[in-house]
N, C-alpha and C positions, 0 to 999 in steps of 0.2 A: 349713680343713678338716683331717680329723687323716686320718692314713697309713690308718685302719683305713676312713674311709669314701668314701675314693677309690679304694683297692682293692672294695670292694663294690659300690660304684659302675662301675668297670672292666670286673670280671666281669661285670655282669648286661648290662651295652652290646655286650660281645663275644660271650654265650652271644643277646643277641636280634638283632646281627649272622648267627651263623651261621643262626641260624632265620629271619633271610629267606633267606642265600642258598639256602637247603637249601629255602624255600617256592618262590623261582623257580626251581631246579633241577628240584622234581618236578612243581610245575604250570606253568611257565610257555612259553607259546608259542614263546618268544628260546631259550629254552635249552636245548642239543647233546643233551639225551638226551628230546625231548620224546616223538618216537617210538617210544623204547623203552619208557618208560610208559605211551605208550597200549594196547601189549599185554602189559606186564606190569603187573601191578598189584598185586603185593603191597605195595609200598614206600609207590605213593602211598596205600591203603588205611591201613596204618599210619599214616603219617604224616597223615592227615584225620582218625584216632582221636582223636591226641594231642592234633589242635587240634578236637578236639569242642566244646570249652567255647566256644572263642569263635564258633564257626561256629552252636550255638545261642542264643546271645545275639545275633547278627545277626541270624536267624530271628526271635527275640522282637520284638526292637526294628521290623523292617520287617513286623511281622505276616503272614508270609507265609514257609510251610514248604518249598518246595521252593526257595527262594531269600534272600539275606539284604542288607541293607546292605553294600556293600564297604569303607564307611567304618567302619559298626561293629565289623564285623569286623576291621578290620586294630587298631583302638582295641583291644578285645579281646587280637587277639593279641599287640605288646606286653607289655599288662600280664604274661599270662602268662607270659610268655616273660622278661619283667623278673621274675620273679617269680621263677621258675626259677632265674634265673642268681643273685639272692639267697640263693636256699638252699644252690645250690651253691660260691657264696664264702664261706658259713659251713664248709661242709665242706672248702673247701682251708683255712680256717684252722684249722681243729681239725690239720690233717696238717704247719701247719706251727711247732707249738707248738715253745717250748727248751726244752731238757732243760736245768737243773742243774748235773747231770755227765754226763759221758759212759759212755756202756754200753760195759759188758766183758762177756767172756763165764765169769768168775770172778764175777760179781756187783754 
């Protein structure tokens, strides 16, 4: 494999690492601040926005609206989330292009 698709590869495992633990941080029963987002809720509100795609795609699949597959779902969130972390290893690679020459501030 070349340098360029194990860095993309890299990224997108470490950007759907932190979107689990950030999915068990704000829902998960285990974890130290479960309490705090039972009475606060803007965070976990947010954060169920973002995985709106996969949480209706569980909906679809188990035909049933007020609850979903937990396996589709998690299938789902992956992708997305691998998805993500795709685009955003394109954009560290655009920042981390070479210059040529070096910048002065002459020109």
């Amino acid at each position: 494999m070349s340098r360029k698709v194990i860095f993309h590869l890299s990224v997108s495992v470490l950007t759907l690492a932190v979107a689990f633990i950030l999915n068990w941080f704000i829902f998960g029963e285990s974890s130290p601040a479960s309490e705090y987002f039972l009475w606060h809720v803007g965070v976990p509100n947010a954060w169920g926005g973002m995985n709106l795609i996969p949480g209706m795609i569980s909906a679809v699949a188990d035909k049933n609206i007020h609850g979903g597959n937990e396996f589709v779902f998690y299938a789902a969130f992956i992708i997305q989330w691998m998805l993500v972390g795709l685009v955003f290893s394109f954009v560290l690679l655009l920042f981390r292009m070479k210059r040529e020459k070096p910048t002065t501030i002459l020109g």
